[in-house]
C-alpha positions as CSV (number, residue, x, y, z in Angstrom):
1,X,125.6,81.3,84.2
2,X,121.7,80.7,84.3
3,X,120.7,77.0,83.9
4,X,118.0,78.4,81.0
5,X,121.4,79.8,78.9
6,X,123.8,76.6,77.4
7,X,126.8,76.4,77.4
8,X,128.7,77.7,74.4
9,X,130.2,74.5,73.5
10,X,127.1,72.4,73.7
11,X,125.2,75.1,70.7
12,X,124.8,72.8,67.7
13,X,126.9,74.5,65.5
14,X,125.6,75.0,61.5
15,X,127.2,73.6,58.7
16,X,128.0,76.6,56.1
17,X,126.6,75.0,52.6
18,X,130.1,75.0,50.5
19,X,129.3,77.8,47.5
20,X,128.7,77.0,43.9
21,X,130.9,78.6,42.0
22,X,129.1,80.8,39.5
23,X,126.0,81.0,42.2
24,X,126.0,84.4,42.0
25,X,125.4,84.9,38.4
26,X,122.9,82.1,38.4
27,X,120.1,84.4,38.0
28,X,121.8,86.1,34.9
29,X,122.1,83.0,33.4
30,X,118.5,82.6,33.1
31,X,117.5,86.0,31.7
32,X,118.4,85.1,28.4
33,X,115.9,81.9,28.7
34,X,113.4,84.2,29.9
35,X,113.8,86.3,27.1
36,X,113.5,83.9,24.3
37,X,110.5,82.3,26.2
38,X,109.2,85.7,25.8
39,X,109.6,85.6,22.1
40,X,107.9,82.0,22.1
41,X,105.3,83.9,24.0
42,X,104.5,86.5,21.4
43,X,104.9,84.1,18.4
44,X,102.1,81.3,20.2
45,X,99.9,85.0,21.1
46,X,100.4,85.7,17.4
47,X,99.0,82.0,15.9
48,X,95.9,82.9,18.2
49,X,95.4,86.2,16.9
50,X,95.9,84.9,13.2
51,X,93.5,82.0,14.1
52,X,91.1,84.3,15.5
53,X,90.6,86.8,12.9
54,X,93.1,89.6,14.5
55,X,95.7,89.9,11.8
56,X,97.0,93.3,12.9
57,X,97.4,92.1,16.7
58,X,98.8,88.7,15.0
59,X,101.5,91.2,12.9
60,X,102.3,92.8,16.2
61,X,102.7,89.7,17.9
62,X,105.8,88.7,15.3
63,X,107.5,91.7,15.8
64,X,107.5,91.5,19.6
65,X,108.5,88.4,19.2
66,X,111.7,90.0,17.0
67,X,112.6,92.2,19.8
68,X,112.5,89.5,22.0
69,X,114.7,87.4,19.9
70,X,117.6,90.1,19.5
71,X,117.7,91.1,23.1
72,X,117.9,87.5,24.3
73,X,121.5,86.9,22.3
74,X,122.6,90.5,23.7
75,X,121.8,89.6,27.1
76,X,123.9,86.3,26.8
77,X,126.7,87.8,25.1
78,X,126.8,90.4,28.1
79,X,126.3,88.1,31.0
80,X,128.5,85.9,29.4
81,X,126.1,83.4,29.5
82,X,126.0,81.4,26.1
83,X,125.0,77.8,26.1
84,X,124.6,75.1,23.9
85,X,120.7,74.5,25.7
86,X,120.0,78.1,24.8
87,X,121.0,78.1,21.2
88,X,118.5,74.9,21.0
89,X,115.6,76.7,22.7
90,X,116.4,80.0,20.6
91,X,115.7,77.8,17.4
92,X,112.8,76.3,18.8
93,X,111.2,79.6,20.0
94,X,112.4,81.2,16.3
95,X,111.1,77.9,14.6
96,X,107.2,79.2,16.6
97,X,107.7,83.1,15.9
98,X,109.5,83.3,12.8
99,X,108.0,79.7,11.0
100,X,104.8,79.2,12.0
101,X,103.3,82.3,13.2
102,X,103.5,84.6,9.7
103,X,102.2,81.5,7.6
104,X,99.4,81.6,9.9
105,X,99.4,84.7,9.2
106,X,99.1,84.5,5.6
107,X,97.2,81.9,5.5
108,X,93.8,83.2,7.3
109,X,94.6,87.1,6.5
110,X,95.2,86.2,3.0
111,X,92.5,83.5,3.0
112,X,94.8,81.2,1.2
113,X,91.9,78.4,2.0
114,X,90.3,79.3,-1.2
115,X,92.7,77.7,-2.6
116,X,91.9,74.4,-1.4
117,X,95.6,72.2,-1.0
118,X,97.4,74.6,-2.6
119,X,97.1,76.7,0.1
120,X,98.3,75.3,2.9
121,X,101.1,74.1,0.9
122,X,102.8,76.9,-0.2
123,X,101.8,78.5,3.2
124,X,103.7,75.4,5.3
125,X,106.8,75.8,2.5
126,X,107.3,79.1,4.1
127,X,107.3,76.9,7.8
128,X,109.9,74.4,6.7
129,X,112.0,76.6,4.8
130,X,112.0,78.7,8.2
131,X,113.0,75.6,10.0
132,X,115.9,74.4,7.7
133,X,117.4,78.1,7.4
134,X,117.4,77.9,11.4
135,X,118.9,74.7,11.3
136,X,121.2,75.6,9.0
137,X,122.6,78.8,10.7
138,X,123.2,76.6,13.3
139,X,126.0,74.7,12.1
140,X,127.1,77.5,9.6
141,X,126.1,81.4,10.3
142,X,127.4,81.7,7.0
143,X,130.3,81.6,4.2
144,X,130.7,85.1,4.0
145,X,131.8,87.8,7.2
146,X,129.5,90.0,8.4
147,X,126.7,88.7,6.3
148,X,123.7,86.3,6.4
149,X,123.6,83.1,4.5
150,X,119.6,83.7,3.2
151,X,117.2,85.8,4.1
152,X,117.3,85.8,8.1
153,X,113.7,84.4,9.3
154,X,113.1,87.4,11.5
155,X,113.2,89.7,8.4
156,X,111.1,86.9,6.6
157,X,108.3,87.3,9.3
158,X,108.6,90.6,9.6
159,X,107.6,91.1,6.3
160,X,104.9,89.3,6.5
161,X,103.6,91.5,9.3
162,X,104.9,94.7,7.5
163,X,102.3,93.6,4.4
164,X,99.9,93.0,7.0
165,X,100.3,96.6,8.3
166,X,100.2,98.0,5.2
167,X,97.3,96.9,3.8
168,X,95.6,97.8,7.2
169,X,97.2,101.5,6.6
170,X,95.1,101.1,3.0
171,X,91.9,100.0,3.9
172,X,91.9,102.8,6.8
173,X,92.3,105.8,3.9
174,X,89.7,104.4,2.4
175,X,91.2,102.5,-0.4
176,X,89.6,99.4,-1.5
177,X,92.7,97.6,-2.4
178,X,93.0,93.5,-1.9
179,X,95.6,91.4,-2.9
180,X,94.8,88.2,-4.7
181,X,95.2,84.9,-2.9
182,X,97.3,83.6,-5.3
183,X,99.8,86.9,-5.1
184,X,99.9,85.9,-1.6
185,X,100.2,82.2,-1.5
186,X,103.4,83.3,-4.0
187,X,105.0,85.6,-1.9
188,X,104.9,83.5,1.2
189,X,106.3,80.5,-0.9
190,X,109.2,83.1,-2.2
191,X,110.1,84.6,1.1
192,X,110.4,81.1,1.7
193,X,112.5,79.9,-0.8
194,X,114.5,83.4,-0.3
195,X,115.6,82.1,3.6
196,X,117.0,78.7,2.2
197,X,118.9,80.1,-0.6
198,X,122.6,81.0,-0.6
199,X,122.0,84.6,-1.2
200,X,123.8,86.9,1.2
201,X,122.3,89.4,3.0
202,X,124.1,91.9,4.9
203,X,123.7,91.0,9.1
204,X,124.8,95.6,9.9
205,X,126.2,93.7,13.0
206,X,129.2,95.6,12.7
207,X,128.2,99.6,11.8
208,X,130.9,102.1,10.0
209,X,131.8,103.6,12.9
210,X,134.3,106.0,10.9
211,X,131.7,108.3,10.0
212,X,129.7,108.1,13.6
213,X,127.5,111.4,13.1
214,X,126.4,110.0,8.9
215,X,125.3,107.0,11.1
216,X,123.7,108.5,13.8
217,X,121.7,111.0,11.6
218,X,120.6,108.1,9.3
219,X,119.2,106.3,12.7
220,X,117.9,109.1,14.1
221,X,115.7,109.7,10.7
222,X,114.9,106.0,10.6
223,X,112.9,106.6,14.1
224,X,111.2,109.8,13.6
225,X,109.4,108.4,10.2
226,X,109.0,105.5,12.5
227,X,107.4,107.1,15.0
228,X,105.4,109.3,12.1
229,X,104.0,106.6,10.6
230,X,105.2,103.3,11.6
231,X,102.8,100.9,9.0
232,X,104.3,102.2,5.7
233,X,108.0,103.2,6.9
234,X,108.5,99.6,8.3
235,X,107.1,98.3,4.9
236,X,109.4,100.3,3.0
237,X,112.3,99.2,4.8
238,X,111.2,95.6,5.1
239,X,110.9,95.7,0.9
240,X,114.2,97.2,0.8
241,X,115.9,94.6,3.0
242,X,114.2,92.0,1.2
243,X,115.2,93.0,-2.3
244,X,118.6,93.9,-1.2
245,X,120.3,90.7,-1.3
246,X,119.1,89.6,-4.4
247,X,119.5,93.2,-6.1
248,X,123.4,93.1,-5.1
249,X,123.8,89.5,-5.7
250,X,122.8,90.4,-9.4
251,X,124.9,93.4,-9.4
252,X,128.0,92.0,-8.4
253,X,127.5,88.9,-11.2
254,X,126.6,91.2,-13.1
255,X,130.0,93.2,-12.3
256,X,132.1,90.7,-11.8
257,X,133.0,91.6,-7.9
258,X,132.2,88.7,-6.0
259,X,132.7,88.7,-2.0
260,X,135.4,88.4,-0.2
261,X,137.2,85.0,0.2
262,X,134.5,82.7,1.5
263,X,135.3,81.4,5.1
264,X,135.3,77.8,5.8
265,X,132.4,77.1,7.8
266,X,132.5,75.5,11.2
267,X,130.5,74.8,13.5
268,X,129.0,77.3,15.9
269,X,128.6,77.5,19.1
270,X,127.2,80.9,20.1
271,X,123.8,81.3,20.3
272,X,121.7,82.0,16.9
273,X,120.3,85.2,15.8
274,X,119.1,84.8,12.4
């Protein structure tokens, strides 16, 4: 043995780090968090936009944000990676996106400051009410299965950049239509009101898969006139959602059919999506 080789027994041997368990699935436990930061993202890129005079890049900034904020819940439900921290940082990032970004919105597309206090009032209402509902779904998703407790606050903001859209899609056909502030300052306050209330709307979590074909045609439809002309078909079904709960709530009064047996609420602990 050459006097330049060691012996075997005098190599410092290396001390094999003991594995976390879970280690390997560390880095799926983060995509979630990356994806609601990317919804935080696109709801702070959308205030900018709003406060720089940019309503349509402000509107698409929300709905990013929406995309964002539904795949971040799928991806944790499939990595298995739920977690009391990222159901507080989904309501944060919602609270930015879904609160504060369309009253911007409203406020300097609408120029709601015409109207002085009254303005900024009704335009934060919209905020706070956003904040409560998210709050709320929290501790309760809601009393009845397979349905929203108020109008969720992604459908809220998404509205408000639908309207945005569509009066875009207006001007651009030469139409000289405006909205009045006040019409505005009104609709943001009801949308508002609409996310805190205790009307159900329906969450289509859970589609009828018995007729899969019915379904499929109706989704496949729902693209194309997307895809034809995205401004007014994403009004139209933004209008529709919106009415929808208050349309069958009235109905089934109305009727006498109320829901099914109301669950008792508990606390949750998945993350949020409404």
């Amino acid at each position: 043995m050459s006097e330049e080789t060691p012996a075997v027994e005098d190599v410092p041997r290396r001390r094999r780090r003991p594995r976390r368990r879970g280690g390997k699935n560390r880095g799926l436990y983060l995509l979630p968090h990356l994806f609601t930061t990317g919804n935080l993202f696109f709801g702070f890129y959308a205030i900018i936009k709003a406060a720089q005079g940019q309503p349509e890049q402000a509107a698409l900034g929300i709905v990013l944000a929406g995309i964002f904020d539904t795949l971040d819940g799928r991806v944790a439900r499939l990595a298995r990676a739920t977690s009391a921290f990222g159901r507080e940082y989904d309501s944060i990032a919602d609270t930015v996106s879904f609160g504060v970004a369309p009253a911007m919105l409203a406020y300097h597309a609408g120029n709601l400051a015409v109207l002085g206090r009254a303005g900024w009032i009704l335009t934060f209402l919209f905020t706070v009410c956003a904040a409560l509902r998210l709050a709320r779904f929290n501790v309760s998703p809601g009393r009845y299965p397979g349905r929203f407790e108020g109008l969720p606050s992604p459908a809220a903001a998404g509205m408000v950049a639908a309207t945005q859209w569509i009066v875009s899609f207006l001007r651009e056909i030469g139409s000289s239509f405006t909205v009045p502030e006040s019409v505005v300052a009104m609709s943001i306050a009801g949308l508002g009101l609409l996310m805190v209330s205790a009307i159900p709307y329906r969450s289509f979590k859970e589609f009828d898969m018995r007729h899969p074909f019915r379904t499929l045609v109706m989704v496949v439809l729902a693209i194309l006139l997307i895809i034809l002309e995205p401004k007014v078909t994403l009004f139209v079904i933004g209008i529709a959602y919106v009415a929808s709960g208050p349309i069958e709530w009235a109905w089934r009064r109305i009727a006498k059919r109320p829901l099914e047996q109301p669950v008792d609420p508990e606390p949750t602990t998945t993350p949020p999506q409404g």
